[in-house]
C-alpha positions as CSV (number, residue, x, y, z in Angstrom):
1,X,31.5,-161.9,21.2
2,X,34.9,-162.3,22.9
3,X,35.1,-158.4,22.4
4,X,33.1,-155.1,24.0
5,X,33.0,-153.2,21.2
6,X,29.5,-153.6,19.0
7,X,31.6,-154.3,15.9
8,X,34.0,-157.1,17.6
9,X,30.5,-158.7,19.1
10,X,28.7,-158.3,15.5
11,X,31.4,-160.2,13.8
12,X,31.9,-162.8,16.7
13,X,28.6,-164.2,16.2
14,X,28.7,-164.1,12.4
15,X,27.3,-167.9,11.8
16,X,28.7,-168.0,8.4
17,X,32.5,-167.0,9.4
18,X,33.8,-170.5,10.8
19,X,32.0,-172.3,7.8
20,X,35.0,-170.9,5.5
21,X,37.1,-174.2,7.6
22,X,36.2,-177.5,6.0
23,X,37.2,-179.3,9.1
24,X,35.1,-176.8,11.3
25,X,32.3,-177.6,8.9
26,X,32.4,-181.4,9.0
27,X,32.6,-181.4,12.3
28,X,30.6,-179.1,13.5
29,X,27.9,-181.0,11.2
30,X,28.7,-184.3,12.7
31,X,28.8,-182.9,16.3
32,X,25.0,-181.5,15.5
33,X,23.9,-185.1,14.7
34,X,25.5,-186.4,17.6
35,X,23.6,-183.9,19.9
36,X,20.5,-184.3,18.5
37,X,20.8,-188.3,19.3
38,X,22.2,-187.2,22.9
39,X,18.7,-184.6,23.2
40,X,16.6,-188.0,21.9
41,X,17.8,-190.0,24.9
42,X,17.8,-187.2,27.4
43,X,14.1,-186.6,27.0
44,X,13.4,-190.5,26.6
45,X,15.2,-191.4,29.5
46,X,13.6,-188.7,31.5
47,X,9.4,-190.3,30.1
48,X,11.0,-193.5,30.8
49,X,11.5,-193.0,34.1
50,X,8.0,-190.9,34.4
51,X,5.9,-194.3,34.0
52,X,8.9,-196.5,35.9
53,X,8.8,-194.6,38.7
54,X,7.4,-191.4,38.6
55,X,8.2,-189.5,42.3
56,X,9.2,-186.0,41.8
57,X,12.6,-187.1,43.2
58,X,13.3,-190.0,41.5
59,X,12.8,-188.3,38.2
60,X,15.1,-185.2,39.3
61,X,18.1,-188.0,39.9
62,X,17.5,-188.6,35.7
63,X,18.7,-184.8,35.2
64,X,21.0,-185.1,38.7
65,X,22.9,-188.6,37.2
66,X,23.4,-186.8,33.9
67,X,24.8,-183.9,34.9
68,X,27.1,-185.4,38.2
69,X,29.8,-187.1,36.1
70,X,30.5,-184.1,34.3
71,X,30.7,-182.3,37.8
72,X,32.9,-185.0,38.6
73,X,34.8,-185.6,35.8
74,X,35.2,-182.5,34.2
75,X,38.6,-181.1,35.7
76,X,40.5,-185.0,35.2
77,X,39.5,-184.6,31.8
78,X,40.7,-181.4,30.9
79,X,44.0,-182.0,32.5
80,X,43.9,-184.9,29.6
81,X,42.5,-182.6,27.1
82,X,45.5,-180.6,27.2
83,X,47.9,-183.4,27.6
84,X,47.4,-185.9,25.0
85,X,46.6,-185.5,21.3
86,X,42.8,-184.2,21.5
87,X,41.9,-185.5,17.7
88,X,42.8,-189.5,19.4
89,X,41.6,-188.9,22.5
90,X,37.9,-188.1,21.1
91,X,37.9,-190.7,19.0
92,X,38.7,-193.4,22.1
93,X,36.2,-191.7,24.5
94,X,33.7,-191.5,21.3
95,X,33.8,-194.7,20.8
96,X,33.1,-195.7,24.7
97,X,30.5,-193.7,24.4
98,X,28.4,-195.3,21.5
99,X,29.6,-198.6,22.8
100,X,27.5,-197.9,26.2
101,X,24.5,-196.6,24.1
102,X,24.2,-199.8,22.4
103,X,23.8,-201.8,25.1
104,X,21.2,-199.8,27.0
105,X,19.6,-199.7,24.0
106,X,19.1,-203.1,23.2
107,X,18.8,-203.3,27.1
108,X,15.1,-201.4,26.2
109,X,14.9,-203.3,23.3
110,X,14.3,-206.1,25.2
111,X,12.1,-204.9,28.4
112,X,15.0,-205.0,31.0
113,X,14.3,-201.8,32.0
114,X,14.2,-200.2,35.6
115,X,14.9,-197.4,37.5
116,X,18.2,-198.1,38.8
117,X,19.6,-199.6,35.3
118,X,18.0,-196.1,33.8
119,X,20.1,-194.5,36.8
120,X,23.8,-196.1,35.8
121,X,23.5,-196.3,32.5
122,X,22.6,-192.6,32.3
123,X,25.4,-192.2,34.7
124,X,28.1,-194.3,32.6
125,X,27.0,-192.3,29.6
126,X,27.1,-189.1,30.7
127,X,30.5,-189.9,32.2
128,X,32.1,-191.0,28.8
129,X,30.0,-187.6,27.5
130,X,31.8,-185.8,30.9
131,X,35.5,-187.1,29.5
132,X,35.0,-185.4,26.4
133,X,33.2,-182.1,27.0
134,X,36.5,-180.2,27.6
135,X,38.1,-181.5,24.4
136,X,35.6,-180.7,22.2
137,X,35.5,-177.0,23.8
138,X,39.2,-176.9,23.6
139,X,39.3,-178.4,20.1
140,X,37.7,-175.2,18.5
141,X,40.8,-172.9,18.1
142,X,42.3,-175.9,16.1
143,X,39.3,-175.6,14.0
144,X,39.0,-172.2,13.0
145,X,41.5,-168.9,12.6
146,X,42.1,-167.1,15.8
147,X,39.9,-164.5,13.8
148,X,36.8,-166.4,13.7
149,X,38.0,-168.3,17.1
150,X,34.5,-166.1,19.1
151,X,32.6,-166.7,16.0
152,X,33.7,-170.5,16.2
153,X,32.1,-170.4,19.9
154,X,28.9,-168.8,19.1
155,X,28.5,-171.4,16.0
156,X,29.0,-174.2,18.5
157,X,26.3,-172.7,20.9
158,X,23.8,-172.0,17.9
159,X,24.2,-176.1,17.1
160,X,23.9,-177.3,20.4
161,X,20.6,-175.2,20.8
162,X,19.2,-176.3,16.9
163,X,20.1,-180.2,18.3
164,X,18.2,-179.3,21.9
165,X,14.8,-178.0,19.2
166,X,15.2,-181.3,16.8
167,X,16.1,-183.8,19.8
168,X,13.5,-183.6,22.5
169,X,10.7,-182.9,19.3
170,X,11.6,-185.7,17.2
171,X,12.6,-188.1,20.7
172,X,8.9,-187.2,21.7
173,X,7.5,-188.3,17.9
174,X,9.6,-191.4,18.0
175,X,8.5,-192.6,21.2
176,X,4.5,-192.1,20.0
177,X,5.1,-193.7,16.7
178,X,7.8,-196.5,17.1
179,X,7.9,-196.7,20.9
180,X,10.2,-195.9,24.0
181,X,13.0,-198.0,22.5
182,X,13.3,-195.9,19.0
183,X,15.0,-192.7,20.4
184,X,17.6,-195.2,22.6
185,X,18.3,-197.0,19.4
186,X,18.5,-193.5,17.4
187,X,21.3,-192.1,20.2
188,X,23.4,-195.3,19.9
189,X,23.9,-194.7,15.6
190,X,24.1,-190.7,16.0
191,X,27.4,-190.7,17.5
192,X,28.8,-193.0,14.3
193,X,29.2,-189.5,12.3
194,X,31.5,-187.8,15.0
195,X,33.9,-190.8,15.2
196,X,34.2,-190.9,11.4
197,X,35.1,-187.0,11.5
198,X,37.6,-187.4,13.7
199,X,39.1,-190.5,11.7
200,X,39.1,-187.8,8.5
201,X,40.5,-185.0,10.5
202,X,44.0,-184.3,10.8
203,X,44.9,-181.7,13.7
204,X,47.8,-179.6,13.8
205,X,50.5,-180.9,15.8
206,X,51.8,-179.5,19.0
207,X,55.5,-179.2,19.4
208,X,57.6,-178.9,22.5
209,X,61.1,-180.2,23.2
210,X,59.3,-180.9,27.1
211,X,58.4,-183.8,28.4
212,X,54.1,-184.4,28.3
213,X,52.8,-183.3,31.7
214,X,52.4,-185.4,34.5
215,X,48.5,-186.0,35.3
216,X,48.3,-184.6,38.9
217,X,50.5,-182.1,38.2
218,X,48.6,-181.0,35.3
219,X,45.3,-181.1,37.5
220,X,47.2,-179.0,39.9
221,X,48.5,-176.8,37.7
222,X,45.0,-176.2,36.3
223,X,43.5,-175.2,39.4
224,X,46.6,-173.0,40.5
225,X,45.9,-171.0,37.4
226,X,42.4,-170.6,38.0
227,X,42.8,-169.2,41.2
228,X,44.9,-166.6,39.9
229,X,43.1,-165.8,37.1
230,X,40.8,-162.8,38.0
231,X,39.0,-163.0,35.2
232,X,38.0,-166.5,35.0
233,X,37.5,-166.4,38.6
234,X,34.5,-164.2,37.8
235,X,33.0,-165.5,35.3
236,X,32.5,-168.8,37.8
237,X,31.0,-166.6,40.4
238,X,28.6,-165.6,37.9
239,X,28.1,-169.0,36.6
240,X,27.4,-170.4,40.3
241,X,24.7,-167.6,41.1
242,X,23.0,-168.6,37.4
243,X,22.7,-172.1,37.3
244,X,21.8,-173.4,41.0
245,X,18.8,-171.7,40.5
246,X,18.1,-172.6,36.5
247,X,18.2,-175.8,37.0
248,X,15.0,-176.2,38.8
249,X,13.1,-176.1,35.3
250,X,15.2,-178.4,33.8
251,X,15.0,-181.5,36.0
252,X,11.2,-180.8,37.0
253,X,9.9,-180.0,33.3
254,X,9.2,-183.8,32.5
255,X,6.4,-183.8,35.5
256,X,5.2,-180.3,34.7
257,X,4.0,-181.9,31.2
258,X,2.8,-184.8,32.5
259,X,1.6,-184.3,35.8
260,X,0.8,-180.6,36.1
261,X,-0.6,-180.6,32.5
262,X,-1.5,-184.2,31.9
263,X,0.2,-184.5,28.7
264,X,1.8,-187.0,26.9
265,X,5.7,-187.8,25.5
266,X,4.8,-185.7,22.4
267,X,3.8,-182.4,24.7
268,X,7.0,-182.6,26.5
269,X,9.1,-183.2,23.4
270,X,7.4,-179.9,22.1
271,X,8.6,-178.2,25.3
272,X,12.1,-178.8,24.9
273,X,11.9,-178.4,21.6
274,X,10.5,-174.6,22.1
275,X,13.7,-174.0,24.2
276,X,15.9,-175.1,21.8
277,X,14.8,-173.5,19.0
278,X,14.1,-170.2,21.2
279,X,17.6,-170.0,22.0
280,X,18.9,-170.7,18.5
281,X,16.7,-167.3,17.1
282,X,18.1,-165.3,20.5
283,X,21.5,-166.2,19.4
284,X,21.3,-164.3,16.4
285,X,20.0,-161.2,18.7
286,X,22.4,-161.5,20.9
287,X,24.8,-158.7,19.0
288,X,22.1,-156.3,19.4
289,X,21.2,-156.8,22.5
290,X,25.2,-157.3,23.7
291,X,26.3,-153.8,21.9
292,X,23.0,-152.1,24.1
293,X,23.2,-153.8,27.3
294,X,27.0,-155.1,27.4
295,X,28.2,-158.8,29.3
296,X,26.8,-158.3,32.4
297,X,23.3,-156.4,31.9
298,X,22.8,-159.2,28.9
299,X,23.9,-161.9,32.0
300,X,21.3,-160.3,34.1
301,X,18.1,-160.2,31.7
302,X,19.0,-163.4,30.9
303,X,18.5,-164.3,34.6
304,X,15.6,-162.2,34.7
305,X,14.0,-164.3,31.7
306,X,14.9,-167.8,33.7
307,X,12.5,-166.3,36.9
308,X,9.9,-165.2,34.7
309,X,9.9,-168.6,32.6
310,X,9.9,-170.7,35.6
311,X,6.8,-168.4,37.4
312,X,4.9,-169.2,34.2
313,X,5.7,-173.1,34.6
314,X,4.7,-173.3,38.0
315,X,1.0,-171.7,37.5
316,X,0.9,-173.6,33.7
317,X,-1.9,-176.0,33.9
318,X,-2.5,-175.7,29.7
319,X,0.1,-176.4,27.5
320,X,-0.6,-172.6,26.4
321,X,1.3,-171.3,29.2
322,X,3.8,-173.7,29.2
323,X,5.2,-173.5,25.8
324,X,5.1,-169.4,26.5
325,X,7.8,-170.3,29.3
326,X,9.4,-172.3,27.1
327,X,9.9,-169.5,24.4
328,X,11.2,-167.5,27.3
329,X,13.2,-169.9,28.7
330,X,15.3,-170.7,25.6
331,X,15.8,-167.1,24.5
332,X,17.1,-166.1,27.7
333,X,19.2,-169.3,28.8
334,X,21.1,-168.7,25.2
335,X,21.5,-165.2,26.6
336,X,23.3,-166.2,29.6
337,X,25.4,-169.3,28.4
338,X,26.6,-167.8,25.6
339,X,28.1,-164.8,27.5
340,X,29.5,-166.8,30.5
341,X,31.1,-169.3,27.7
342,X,32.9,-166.7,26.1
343,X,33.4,-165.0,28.9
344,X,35.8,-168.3,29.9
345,X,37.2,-168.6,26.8
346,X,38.6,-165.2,26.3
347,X,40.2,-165.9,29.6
348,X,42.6,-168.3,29.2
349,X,45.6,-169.4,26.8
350,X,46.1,-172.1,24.6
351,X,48.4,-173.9,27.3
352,X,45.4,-174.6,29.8
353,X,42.6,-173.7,27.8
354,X,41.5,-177.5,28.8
355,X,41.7,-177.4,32.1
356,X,40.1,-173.8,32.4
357,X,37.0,-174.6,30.5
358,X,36.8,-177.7,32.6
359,X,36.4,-175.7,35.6
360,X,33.6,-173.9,34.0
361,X,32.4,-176.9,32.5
362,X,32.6,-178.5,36.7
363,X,30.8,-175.1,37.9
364,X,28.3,-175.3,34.8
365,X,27.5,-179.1,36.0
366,X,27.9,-179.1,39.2
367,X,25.8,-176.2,40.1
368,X,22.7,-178.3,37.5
369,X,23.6,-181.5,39.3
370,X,22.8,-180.0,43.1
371,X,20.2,-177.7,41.4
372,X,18.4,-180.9,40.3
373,X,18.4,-183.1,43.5
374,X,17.8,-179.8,45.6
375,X,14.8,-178.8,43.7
376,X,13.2,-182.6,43.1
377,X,13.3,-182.5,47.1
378,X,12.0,-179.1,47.2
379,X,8.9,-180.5,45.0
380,X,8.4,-182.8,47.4
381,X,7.8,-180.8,50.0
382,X,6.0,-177.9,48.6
383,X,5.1,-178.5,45.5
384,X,6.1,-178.4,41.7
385,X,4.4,-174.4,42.0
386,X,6.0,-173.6,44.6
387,X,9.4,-175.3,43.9
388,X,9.0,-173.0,40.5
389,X,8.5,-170.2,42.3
390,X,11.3,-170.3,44.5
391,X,13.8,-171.1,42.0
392,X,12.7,-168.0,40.1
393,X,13.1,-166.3,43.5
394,X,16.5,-167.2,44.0
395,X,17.7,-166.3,40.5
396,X,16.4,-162.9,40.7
397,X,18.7,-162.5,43.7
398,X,21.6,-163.8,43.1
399,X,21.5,-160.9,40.2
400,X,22.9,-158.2,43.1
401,X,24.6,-160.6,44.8
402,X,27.5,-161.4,42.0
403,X,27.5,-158.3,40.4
404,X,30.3,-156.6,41.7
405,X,32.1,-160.0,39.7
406,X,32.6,-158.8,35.8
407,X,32.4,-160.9,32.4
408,X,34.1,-160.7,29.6
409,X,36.9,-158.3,31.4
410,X,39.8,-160.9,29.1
411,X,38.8,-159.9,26.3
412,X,40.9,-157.4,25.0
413,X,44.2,-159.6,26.5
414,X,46.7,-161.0,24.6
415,X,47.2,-164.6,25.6
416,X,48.8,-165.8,22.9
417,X,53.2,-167.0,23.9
418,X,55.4,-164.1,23.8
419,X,58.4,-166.3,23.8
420,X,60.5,-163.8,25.2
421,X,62.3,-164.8,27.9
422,X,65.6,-165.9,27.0
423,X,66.8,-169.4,28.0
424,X,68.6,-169.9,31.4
425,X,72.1,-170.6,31.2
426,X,73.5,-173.8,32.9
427,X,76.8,-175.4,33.6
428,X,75.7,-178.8,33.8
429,X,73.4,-180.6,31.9
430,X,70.3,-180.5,34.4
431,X,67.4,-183.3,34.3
432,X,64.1,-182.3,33.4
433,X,62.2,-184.1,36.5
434,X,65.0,-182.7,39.1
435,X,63.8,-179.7,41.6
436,X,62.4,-177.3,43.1
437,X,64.1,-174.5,41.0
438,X,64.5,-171.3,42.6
439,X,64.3,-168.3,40.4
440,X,65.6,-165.1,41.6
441,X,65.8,-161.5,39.7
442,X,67.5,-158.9,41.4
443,X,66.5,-155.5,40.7
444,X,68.4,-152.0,41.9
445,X,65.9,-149.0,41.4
446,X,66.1,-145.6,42.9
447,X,65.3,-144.9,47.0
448,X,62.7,-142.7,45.8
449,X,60.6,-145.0,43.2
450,X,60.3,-148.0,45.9
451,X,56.6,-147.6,46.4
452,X,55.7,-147.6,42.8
453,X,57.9,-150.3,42.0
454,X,56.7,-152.3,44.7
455,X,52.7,-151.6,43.7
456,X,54.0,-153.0,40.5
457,X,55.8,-156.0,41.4
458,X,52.5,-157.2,43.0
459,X,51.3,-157.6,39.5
460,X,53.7,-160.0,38.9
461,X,52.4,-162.5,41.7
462,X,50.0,-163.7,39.8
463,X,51.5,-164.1,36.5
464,X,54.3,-166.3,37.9
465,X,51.6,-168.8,40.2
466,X,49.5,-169.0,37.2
467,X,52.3,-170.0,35.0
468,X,53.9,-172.7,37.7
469,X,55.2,-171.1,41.3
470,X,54.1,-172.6,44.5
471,X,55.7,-169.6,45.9
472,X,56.6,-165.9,45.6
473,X,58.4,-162.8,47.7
474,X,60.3,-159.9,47.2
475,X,63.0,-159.1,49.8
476,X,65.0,-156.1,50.0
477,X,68.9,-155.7,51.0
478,X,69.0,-154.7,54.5
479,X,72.4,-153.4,54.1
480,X,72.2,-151.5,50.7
481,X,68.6,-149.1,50.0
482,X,66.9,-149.6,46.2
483,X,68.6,-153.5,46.3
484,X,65.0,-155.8,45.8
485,X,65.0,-159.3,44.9
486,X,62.4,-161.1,43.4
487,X,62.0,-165.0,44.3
488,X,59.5,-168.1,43.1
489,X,59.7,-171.7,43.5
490,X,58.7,-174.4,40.7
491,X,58.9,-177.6,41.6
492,X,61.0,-178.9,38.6
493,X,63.3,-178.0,35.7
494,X,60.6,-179.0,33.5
495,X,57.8,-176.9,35.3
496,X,60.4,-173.6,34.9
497,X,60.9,-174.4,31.1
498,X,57.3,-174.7,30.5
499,X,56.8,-171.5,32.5
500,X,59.2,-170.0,29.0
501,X,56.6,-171.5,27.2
502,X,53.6,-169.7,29.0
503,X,53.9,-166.7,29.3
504,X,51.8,-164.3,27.2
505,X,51.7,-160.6,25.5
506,X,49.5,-159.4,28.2
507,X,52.2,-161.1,30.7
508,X,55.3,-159.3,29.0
509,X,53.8,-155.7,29.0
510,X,53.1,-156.5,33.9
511,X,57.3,-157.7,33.1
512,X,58.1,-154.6,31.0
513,X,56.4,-152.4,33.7
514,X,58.5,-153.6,36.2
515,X,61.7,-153.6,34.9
516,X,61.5,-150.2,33.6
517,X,62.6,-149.0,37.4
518,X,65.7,-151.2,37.0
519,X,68.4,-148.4,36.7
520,X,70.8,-150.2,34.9
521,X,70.3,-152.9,32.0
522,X,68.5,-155.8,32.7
523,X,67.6,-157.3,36.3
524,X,69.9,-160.2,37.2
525,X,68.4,-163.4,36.8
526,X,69.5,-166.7,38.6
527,X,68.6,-169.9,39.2
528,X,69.2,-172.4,41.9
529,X,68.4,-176.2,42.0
530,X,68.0,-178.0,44.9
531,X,71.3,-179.8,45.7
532,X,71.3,-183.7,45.6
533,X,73.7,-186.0,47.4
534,X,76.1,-187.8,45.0
């Protein structure tokens, strides 16, 4: 899928390729368990709060507190993701994570249940849940081949989507036969599996001669690359215009079963469960429908199938009708996340793959977080119809609004290190936290090619912000015509060494463009280093 070719997308979401990687399988097996606990408690916690307190509002902030810390959290936590070991990382947030289950589990368990307690302990779970998300998605490529990397991805999507049809179902069955505490209990032991694959895994190791990044620097440097990354700048536009207006059916569907249908845990359960086992048979159309329709026209029916599912659920009064919006609901919300995920992946190198899937993952969030408070109010005042209704309104426009923003445009890049910049020569042993660096290449190219070279250059603006630069220019020689020099500032040693380390195949062939209207040899390359008082 990371490809726009029908053979490329037929092969991307082969389910069987990534199964050939024992640790892929393990974990991907374990993760599915995990999930499956995480769907039980989402769909308990959201009944719970149906007979504690059961305004329309109130039970939005269930699906609003889940979703804010990863809003919230997301980008700190991929600037970790990429800067300590990922495999120890998960297995310390993990472990947080079933450690906070327990307790609100037993907290059940034992009738000291309420509406705020349901509140923060949703809250501190999905935060531990939020400080993970971005590992796990950056954890894939040292799962698989880079061959089976999209096919790795679209595996990943097909489990979270099985867990979303087994969770809410067997949440809903729990709750009938054992009570409201089973499913709580059930999420606390789930997670168990994922910290014992992680104990058993044994990830490749990264090497670098470079000290680990610096946190706000890494957050900084994450959000400099995003903003000059075209192509993961548009898959967010497109993720914004999707999700503020999907979100309506997921934070209001616990009082469509109950309240607009008067049904119980179990009908609900079922409801989710449609979705998720909807979108787990549309991921296995998607190939079809991606080598008819391409990224964007698959992005936009899948937008078309959220309007049309959430029409149905605000004039369902039989569970008829509402597990027919279901069924479209799931099919076309696979449709949509599954291209704007790959989308972001194919978009970014291994260096900030973290950080850049965090921003997607603080879009993806942030947008359901909003979405969900937004549209409990909107019930409120209008509705749960009507609220329906004017979700489904909403994401039928934002279709022509984003368009002119593409998906998937990465894909045929090569982002993996070229390693070919040679290192800078120094006469003095330099230390790595001392700066700014200023880099300059001078280039001497003929009167007559200035324009071109100059369109070209441009190119190169981008390339050297995303990989560290604060700043960029190009200045000419007033005194002497087809004498241009190039200039960025990083702000340390380290930061310009790491930019050696960054920069890509894609990158080198924008560098080779440019430097083909050097006349003679290679462009001069310098560095200065700010001077320090002895």
């Amino acid at each position: 899928m990371s490809d726009t070719s029908g053979a490329t997308s037929a092969k991307a979401v082969s389910f069987a390729a990534p199964f050939r990687h024992t640790a892929f399988t393990v974990i991907w097996t374990a993760t599915l368990v995990s999930n499956v606990g995480g769907w039980m408690y989402s769909a308990a916690s959201g009944w719970l709060m149906t007979s504690l307190n059961p305004d329309p509002l109130i039970v939005a902030l269930v699906q609003a507190t889940s979703t804010f810390p990863i809003f919230l959290l997301a980008l700190p936590a991929g600037a970790l993701a990429d800067i300590f070991d990922k495999r120890k990382y998960l297995i310390v947030v993990e472990s947080l994570y079933t450690a906070v289950s327990a307790i609100y589990a037993a907290m059940v368990w034992l009738g000291l249940a309420t509406p705020g307690n349901l509140l923060l302990f949703t809250l501190l779970i999905s935060a531990a849940g939020a400080l993970t998300t971005p590992a796990w998605q950056a954890v894939v490529p040292l799962l698989v081949s880079k061959d089976d990397l999209s096919a790795g991805i679209a595996a990943n999507s097909v489990g979270v989507n099985i867990s979303r049809a087994l969770g809410p179902a067997l949440g809903g069955v729990m709750i009938s036969a054992f009570g409201i505490v089973a499913p709580f209990l059930a999420n606390s032991i789930a997670d168990l599996g994922i910290i014992g694959s992680l104990l058993w895994w044994r990830a490749p190791r990264r090497r670098s001669s470079l000290l680990p990044e610096r946190f706000g620097r890494a957050v900084t440097a994450g959000l400099r690359y995003a903003r000059h990354n075209p192509h993961l700048r548009g898959t967010l536009m497109r993720a914004i215009g999707f999700f503020v207006f999907a979100s309506a059916y997921w934070a209001l569907l616990p009082l469509v079963a109950r309240e607009q249908i008067a049904g119980g845990p179990g009908l609900y359960g079922v409801l989710l469960g449609v979705i998720g086992a909807s979108a787990v048979g549309g991921a296995f159309l998607l190939p079809r429908l991606k080598s008819k329709l391409g990224p964007d026209r698959l992005m936009a029916a899948g937008a078309l199938g959220q309007a049309v599912a959430m029409v149905l659920y605000g004039i369902a009064r039989e569970p008829a009708i509402a597990l027919a919006a279901s069924l479209i609901a799931g099919a076309s919300w696979i449709a949509a996340l599954a291209t704007l995920g790959v989308s972001a992946q194919v978009a970014l190198p291994d260096w900030v793959r973290g950080r850049g899937l965090a921003l997607y993952t603080t879009v993806f969030f942030g947008c359901l977080t909003l979405g969900s408070a937004v549209w409990g109010e909107v019930a409120v005042w209008v509705g749960l119809p009507n609220a329906h209704f004017l979700a489904a309104a909403g994401a039928v426009a934002a279709i022509p609004l984003t368009w002119r923003w593409k998906l998937q445009t990465g894909a045929g890049t090569d982002l993996s290190p070229s390693m070919h910049w040679p290192g800078p020569l120094t006469a003095q042993t330099i230390a790595q936290d001392r700066g700014p660096v200023l880099v300059t290449v001078e280039y001497r190219i003929r009167p007559q090619n200035r324009a071109a070279f100059l369109k070209a250059i441009v190119k190169l603006e981008h390339e050297r912000r995303r990989d560290g630069a604060y700043a960029w220019g190009v200045f000419e020689d007033a005194a002497e015509e087809g004498r241009i020099l190039e200039t960025f500032l990083v702000e340390s040693w380290t930061e310009h060494l790491r930019q050696h380390e960054r920069v890509t195949n894609a990158d080198r062939i924008v560098q080779e463009a440019v430097r083909r209207f050097h006349v003679h040899g290679d462009p001069k390359v310098t560095h200065f280093i700010a001077a320090e008082p002895e």
